[in-house]
Residue frames as qw, qx, qy, qz and C-alpha x, y, z in Angstrom:
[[0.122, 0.312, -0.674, 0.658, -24.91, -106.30, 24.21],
 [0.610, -0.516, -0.488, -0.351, -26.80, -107.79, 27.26],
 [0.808, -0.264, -0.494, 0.183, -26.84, -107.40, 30.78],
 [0.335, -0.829, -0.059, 0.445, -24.32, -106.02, 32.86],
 [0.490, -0.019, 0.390, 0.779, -21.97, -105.49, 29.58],
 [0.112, 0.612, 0.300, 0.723, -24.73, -102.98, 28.45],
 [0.318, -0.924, -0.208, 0.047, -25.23, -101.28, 31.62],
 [0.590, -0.352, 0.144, 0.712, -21.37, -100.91, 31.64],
 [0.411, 0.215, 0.453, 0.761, -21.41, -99.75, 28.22],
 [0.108, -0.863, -0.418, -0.261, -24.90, -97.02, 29.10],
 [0.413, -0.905, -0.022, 0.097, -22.98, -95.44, 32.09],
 [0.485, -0.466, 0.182, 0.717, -19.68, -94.96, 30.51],
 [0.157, 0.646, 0.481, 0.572, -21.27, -93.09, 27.40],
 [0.303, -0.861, -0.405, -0.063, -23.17, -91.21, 29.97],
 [0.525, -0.645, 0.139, 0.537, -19.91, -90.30, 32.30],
 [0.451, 0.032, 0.226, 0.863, -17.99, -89.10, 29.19],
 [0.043, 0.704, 0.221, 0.673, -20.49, -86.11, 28.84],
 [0.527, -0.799, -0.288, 0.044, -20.24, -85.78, 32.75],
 [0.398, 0.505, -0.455, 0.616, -17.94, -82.81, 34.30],
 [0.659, -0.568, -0.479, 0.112, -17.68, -81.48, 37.52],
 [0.085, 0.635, -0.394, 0.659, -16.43, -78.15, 39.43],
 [0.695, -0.570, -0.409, 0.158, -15.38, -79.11, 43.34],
 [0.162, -0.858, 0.281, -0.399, -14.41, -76.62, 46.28],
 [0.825, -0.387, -0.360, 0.200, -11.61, -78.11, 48.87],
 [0.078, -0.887, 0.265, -0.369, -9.90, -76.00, 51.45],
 [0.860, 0.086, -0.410, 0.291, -6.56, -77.13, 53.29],
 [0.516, -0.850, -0.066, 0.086, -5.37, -76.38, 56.71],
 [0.602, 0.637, -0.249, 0.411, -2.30, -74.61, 56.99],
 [0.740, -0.524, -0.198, 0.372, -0.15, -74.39, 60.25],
 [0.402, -0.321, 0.049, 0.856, 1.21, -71.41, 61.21],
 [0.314, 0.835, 0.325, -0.314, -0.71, -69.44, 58.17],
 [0.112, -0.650, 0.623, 0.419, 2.57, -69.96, 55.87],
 [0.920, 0.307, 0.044, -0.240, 2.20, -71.57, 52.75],
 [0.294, 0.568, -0.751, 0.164, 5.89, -72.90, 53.32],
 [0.459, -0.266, 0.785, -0.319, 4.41, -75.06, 56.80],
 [0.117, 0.113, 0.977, 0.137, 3.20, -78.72, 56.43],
 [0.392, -0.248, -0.462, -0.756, -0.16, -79.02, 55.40],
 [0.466, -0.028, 0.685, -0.560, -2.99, -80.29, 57.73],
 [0.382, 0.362, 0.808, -0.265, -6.50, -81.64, 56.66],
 [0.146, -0.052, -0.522, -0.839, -7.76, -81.49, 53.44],
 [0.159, 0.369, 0.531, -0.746, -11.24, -80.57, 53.55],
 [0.050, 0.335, 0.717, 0.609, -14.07, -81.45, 50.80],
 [0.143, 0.341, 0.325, -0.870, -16.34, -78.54, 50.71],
 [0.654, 0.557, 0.478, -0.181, -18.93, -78.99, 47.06],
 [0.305, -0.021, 0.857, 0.414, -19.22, -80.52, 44.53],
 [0.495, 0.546, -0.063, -0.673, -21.25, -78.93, 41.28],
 [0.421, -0.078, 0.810, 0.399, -21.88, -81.58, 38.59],
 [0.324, 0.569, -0.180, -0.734, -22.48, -80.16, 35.39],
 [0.622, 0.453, 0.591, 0.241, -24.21, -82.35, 31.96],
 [0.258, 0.758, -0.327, -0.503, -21.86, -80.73, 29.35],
 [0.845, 0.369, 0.349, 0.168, -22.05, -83.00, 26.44],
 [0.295, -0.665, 0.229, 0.647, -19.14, -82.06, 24.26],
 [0.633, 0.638, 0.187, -0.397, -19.45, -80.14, 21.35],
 [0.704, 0.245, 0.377, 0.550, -18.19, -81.53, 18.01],
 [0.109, 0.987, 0.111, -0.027, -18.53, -77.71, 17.08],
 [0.346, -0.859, 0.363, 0.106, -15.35, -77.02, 19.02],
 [0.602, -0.448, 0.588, 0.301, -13.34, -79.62, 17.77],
 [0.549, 0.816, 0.000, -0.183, -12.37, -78.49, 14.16],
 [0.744, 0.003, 0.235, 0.626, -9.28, -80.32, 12.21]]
């Protein structure tokens, strides 16, 4: 590989060991989780390097 076909190929290796925990909080009208929603609301974003383990995945 050369180029941009191996940078493609470096950073989707990479991303499959990449997770992520995120916080988002949504307005509610009224305070009823029957009314419309409002504004969703990104609050953080934790990105964790968890390679995954072959360990875990036993036929």
């Amino acid at each position: 590989m050369k180029g941009q076909s191996r940078i493609n190929y470096e950073m989707s290796e990479y991303i499959k060991k990449l997770r992520a925990c995120f916080r988002m909080t949504l307005e509610v009208q009224d305070g009823r989780k029957e009314s419309p929603g409002g504004a969703l609301h990104f609050v953080a974003l934790l990105p964790l390097f968890d390679p995954p383990s072959h360990e875990r995945y036993k036929p």
